[in-house]
N, C-alpha and C positions, 0 to 999 in steps of 0.2 A: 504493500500500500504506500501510497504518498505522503511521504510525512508534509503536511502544509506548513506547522509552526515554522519546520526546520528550511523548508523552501522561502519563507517570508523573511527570514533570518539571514538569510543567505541573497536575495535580494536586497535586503536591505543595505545589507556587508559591501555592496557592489556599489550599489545609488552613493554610500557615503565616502566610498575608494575615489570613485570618478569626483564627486564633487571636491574633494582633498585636492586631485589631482588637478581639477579645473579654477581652483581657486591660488596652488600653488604656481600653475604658469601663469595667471593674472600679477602673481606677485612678483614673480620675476620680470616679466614685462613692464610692470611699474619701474622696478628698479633700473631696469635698461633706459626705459623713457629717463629717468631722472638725472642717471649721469648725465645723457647725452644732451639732458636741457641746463644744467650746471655746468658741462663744461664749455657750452654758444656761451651761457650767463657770463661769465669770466670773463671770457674773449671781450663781448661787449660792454663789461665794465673795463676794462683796458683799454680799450678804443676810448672812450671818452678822457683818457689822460693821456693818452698820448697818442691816438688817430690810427687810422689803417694802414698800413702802409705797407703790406707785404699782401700780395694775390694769394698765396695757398694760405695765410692764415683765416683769411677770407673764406675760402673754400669747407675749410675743414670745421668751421663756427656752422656755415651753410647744410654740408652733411649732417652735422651733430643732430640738428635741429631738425633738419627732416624727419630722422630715425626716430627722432623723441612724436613725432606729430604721428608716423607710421604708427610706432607702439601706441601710443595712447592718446587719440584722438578723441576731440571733443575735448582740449582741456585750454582754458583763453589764454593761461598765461605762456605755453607753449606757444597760441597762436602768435600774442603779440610777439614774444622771441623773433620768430620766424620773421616775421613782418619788418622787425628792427635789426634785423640782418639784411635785408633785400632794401631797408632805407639806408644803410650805411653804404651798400654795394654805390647806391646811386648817388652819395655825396660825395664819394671817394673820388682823389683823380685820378684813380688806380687802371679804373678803364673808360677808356676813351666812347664818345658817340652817344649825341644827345638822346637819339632812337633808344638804345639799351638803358641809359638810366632812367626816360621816361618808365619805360614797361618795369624796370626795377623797384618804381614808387608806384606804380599802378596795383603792382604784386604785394607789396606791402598795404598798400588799400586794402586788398581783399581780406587779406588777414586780419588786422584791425576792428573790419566790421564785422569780421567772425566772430572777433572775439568779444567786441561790445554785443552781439546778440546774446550771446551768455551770459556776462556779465557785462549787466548796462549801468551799473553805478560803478564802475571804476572810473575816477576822474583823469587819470592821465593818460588813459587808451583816447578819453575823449581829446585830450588836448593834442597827442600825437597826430589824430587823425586832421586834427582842425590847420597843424603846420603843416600835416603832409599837402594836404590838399593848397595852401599857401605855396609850398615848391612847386606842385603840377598844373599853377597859375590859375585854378579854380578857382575866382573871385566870384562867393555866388552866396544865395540865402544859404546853403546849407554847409557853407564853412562858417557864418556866422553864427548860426544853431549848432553846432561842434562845441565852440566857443562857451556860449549857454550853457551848453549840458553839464564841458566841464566845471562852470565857476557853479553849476546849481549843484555838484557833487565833491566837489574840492577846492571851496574858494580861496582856501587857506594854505594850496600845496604849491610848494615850489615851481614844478612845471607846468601848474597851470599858468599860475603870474607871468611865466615868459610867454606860454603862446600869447596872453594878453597883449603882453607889450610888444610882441614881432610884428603881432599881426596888426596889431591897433595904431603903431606908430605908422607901418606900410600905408594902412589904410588912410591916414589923415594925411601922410606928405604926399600921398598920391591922386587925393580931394575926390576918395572913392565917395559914390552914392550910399553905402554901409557904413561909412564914418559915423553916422548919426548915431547909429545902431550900438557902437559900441563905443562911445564919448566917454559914456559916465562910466561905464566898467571899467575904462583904461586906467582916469584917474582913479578909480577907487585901487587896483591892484598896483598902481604905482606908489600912491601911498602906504601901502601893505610894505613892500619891499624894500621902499627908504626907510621905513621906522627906527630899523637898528642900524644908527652909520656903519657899525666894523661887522656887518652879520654878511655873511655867503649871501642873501637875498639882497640888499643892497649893492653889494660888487653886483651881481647880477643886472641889475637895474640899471649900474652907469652904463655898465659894456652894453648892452642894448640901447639906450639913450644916444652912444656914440655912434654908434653902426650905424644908426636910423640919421644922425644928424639932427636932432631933435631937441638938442640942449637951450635954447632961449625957450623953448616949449615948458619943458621939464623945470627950466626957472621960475617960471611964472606960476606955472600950479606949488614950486615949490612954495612962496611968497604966500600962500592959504593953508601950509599944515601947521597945527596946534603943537607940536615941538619943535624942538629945537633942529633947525635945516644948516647949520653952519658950517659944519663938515662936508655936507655934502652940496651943498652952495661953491664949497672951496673945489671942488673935483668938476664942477660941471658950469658954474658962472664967468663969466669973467669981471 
């Protein structure tokens, strides 16, 4: 006769084998995904001290991050990686040919907005998008609303204040019709970032102010904040 308990036992032995085993490649896949988005990560915090400069270190940031998106897809912070690998490709004077860097930023779009569909309250995927789209000369309502998103999600963070000011300076020395749009946000994040003369957000503020060419601007609004602008009067007035 058929023993059932012992057939039910023995099914069962098998359901929890497989799942062990289905959950331990899961784990390892994670683990694969993760070096390989640590070690893009690295890369592109390196690149922001001291710039691309070498084609295969490029490459191998670009593999890394693929492998990590193959293994474990559907995960944003891989997406933006990937996305801030293929912007960096395109800022680089590493290769040549406006055709290729365009679709370079275009590639980094898609990512982006991959990655804002998952998570739509990260504020500096919004802000990324909102410069990206500034580099690919897209002056439109929807780099404006970028813009928005990010200060209604991080009005406080570092990189939003600069897309503020890249984009907002652009936009006034260039007597865009979206000027209006983002007036009063510029000066409020300009003020945010002068508050502490010796803070990382203030250096940031001048080096932006300078680039745009925008310093009797930046005087004048300074001449209306409630402390003390003296130091930074002295960096930017004459």
């Amino acid at each position: 006769m058929i023993n059932l308990p012992v057939l039910v036992k023995k099914a069962t032995l098998i359901a929890i084998i497989f799942m062990l085993l289905f959950f331990c490649w899961q784990a390892i896949k994670m683990g694969k995904a993760n070096l390989n988005f640590y070690s893009t990560h690295q890369l592109t915090e390196f690149w922001l001290e001291h710039e691309l400069t070498e084609r295969n270190q490029y490459h191998v940031a670009l593999q890394a991050i693929e492998r990590a998106n193959n293994e474990h897809p559907q995960n944003p912070q891989y997406m933006v990686t990937q996305g801030l690998v293929y912007e960096w490709g395109a800022i680089t004077s590493l290769f040549a040919g406006e055709q290729q860097k365009q679709q370079r930023l275009i590639q980094a779009k898609s990512y982006y907005l991959d990655a804002i569909a998952l998570r739509p309250t990260w504020p500096v995927t919004w802000a990324t998008l909102a410069i990206l789209k500034w580099r690919l000369g897209e002056i439109d309502q929807e780099l404006i609303d970028y813009l928005k998103q990010a200060d209604k999600y991080g009005p406080y963070v570092m990189e939003v204040h600069q897309a503020w000011l890249e984009i907002g300076f652009y936009l006034y020395q260039n007597k865009s019709q979206y000027t209006v749009q983002v007036i009063k946000g510029l000066r409020i994040h300009l003020k945010e970032m002068l508050k502490q003369a010796n803070s990382p957000f203030a250096h940031s503020a001048i080096t932006i102010i300078k680039r745009h060419k925008v310093e009797q601007l930046a005087c004048r609004w300074l001449n209306s904040y409630d402390f003390d602008t003296q130091q930074q009067k002295s960096m930017l007035c004459l």
